[in-house]
N, C-alpha and C positions, 0 to 999 in steps of 0.2 A: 384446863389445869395443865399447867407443864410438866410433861412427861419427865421418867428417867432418861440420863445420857448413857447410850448406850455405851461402851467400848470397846472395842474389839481390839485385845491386845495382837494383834500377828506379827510376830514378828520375823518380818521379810526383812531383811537386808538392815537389822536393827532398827528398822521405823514402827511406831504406831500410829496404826492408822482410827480418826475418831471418829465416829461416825453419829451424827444426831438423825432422829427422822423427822424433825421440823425446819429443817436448815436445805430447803432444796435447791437453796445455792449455792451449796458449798459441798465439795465431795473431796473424796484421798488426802482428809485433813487429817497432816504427821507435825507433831511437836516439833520443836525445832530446839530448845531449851528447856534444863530439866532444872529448877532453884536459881532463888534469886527473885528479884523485883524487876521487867524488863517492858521498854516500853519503845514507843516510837522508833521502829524498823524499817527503814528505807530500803528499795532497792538500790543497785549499783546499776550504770545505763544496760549495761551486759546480760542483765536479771542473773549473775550468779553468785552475787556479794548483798549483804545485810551491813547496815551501819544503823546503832543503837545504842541507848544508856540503859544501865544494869546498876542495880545497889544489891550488892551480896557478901555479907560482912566473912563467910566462909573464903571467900577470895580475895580479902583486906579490901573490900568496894565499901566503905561507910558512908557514900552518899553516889547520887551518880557518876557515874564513869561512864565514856564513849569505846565501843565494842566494835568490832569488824568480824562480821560470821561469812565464809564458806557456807554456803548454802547445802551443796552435796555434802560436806563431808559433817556437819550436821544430822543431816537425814539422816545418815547410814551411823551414826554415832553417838549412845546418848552422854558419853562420858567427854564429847568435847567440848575445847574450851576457845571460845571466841578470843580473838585479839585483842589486846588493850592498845587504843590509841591515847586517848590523851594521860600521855607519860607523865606531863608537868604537874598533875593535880587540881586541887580546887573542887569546886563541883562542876559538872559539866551537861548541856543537854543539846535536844536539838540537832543532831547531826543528819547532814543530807550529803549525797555524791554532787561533787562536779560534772558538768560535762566530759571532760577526759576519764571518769574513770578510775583515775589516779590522783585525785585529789579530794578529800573531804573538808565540809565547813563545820561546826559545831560551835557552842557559846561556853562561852568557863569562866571560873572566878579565879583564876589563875594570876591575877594581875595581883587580888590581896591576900595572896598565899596558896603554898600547894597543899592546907588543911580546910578541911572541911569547913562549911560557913554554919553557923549555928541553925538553928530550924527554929522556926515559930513553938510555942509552947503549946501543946493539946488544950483547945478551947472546947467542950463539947457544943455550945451552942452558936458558934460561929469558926466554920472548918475555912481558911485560909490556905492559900500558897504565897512562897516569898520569892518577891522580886527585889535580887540581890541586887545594887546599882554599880556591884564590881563582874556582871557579867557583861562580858564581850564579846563579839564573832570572829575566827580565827579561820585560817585557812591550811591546813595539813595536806603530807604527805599520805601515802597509806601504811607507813612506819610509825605514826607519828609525830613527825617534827614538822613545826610549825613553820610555815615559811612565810606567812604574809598576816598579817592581823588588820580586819577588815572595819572593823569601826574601832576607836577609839575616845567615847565621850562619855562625860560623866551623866550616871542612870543606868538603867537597864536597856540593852540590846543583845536581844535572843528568838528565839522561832524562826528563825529562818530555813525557808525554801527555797530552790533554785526551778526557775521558768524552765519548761521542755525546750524552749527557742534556745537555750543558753545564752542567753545576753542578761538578763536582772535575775536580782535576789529579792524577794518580800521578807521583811524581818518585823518584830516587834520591837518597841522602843520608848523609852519616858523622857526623851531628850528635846520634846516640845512641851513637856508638863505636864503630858498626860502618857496614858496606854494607849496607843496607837500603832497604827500597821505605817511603814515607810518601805521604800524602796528605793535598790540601790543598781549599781552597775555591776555587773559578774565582779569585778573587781574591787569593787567597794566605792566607785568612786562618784558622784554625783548622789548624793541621798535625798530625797524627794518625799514630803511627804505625803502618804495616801487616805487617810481616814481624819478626822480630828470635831467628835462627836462626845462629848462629854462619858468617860465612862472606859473599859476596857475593851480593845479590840488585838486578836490576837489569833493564833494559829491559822495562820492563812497557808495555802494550797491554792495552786495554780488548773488550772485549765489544760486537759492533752494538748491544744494547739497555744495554748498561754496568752490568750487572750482576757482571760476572764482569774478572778481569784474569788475561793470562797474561805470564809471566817468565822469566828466564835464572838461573838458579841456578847457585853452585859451594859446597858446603858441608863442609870438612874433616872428617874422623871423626876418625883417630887424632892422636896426640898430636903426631905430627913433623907433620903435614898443617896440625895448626893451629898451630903455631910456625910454621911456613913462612909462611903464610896473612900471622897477627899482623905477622911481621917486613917482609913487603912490604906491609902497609897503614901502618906507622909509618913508610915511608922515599916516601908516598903512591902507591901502585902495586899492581896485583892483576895476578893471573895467570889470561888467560882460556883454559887450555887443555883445561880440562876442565867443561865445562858441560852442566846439564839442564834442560829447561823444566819450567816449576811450573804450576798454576793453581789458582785461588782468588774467593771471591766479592770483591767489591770490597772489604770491610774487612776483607779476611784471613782471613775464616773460612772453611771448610771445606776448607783446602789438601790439594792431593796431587801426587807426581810425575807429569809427563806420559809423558816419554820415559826410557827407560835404554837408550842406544846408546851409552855413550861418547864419548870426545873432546869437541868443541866442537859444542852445540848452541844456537841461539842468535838473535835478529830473528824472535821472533815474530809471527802477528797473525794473528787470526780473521777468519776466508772472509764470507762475506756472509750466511750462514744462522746461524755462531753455532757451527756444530756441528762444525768443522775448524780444526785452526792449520794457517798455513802458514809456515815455518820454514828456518832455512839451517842447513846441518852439513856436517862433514866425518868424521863417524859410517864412510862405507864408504870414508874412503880410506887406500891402504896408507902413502902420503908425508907425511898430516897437512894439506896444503896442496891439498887439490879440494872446495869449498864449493859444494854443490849447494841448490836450494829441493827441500824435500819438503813433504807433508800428511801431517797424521793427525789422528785421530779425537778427540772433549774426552775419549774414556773411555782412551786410551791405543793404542786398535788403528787397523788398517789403514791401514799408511804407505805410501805411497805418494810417488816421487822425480817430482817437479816439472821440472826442468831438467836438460840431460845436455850443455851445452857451455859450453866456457870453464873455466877451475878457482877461479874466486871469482862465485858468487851470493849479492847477501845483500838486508835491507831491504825485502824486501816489503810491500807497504801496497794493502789494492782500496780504487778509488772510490767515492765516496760511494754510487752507483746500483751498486754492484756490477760492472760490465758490463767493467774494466777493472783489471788489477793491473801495477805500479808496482814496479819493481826494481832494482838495480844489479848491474853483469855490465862482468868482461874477456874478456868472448866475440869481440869485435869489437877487441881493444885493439892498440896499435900500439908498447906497450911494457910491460915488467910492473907498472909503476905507475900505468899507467892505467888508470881503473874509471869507465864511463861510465853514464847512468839511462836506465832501456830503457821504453817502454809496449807494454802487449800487453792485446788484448784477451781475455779469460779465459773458457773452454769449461769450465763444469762438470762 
């Protein structure tokens, strides 16, 4: 049975530090954000910048916005306030560092206005997300302003990653008819496509040496699964309830399943050696809704459950040097729609 989460409020230097006793790989875990909805935290190549989307209607955020956090002054602060990058509006996701440092990528709908795009309406029995076809990849300053827009086609292009080698990008994209992973040049220039398997392929992550990419799969077999599929991607919307990670070398060859657990697997990313994803699922819960981090192995074995509080873990991302992984968690939350980004330093 899972325990209480402990917490130890201390407060040293304004950080709290949380501390679970099922999580023995994770230690000197401090909040990093306090309200709000916040997801997908990258580092900066430096490890001392965070770039993120946040929906926090107390900070006029009504749908995602792209954020830029100070890592220290974070820690040491629970009243700060992350950077607004994308000035122009729209909704926005997606954001990862360039190589320099001083440039970030992110996806926006910014092209069909800087108001918010309507949301899917609450279905209880089938829970969707919308793939807007006015989202596109942009390339920003760290102020900012946009200097180069990186795709431009009608559909959806978003999820984008940038390879450790700094040469390619892995983005998602419906601009072959389907949900599919493609890839481009740091620049945008040459787009290739990398998967093209009936069905949704999407949040891809690279390899530390960028040889290999791992993803979230959902791929219909019978014939009602793929009408079903079709029918929610012509009204722009996929069904993430049932997903498995994939992995493959960076141009799509040698692909295989990673996981068969069922339900929703899904934010992957490879440990620091290359030789581990680590991943969020809701694989062992009985309700559907308890998204735990786990590992396992590139060959498919030994998994191994990463986090045991709170009932939404997801987005994991280790720092450049390894020494530190990067998450979001309502472990600490103060209402159900708040998901705050946690650091902790990482016990192999």
């Amino acid at each position: 049975m899972k325990s209480a989460f402990i917490i130890l409020a201390c407060i040293l230097s304004g950080s709290i530090f949380l501390i679970h006793p099922f999580e023995p790989h994770l230690t000197d875990i401090k909040q990093l954000t306090h309200g709000g909805t916040n997801a997908e935290a990258y580092f900066s190549p430096d490890g001392e910048w965070l770039t993120m989307q946040t929906t926090r209607a107390d900070w006029g955020y009504d749908c995602d916005q792209i954020l830029l956090m100070d890592i220290k002054a974070a820690k040491t602060d629970t009243a700060y306030r992350s950077r607004l990058i994308s000035i122009d509006g729209g909704r926005t996701t997606c954001s990862y560092f360039l190589p320099d440092g001083n440039h970030l990528l992110f996806a926006s709908t910014k092209s069909a206005g800087a108001i918010c795009p309507a949301t899917p309406p609450h279905d209880p029995k089938n829970y969707v997300w919308p793939i807007y076809d006015s989202y596109d990849i942009y390339e920003s300053d760290l102020e900012g302003h946009v200097v180069k827009q990186l795709t431009n086609t009608n559909g959806y292009d978003a999820e984008a990653t940038v390879s450790p080698k700094g040469d390619k990008i892995v983005f998602t994209s419906t601009r072959g008819g389907d949900i599919d992973l493609w890839g481009m040049n740091i620049d945008g220039s040459n787009p290739v496509q990398i998967t093209n398997e009936t069905g949704y392929d999407g949040g891809a992550t690279f390899s530390p040496d960028g040889s290999k990419i791992v993803y979230r799969a959902c791929h219909p077999k019978s014939e009602e699964e793929v009408k079903a599929y079709r029918d929610f991607l012509s009204q722009g919307l996929v069904s993430p309830l049932k997903m498995e990670l994939f992995i493959c070398n960076a141009d799509g060859s040698n692909k295989h399943q990673l996981t068969e657990l069922g339900n929703a697997n899904w934010a992957p990313c490879f440990d620091p050696t290359g030789k581990k994803i680590v991943f969020s699922s809701n694989a062992k819960s009985s309700g559907g809704f308890d998204f735990q981090l786990f590992a396992i192995n590139i060959d498919g074995t030994g998994l191994q459950q990463i986090t045991d509080a709170g009932t939404f873990n997801a987005f994991p991302m280790f720092s450049p040097d390894g020494k530190n992984l990067v998450f979001c968690s309502n472990r600490n939350s103060s209402n159900k729609h708040e998901i705050d980004v946690y650091l902790s330093k990482w016990i192999p």
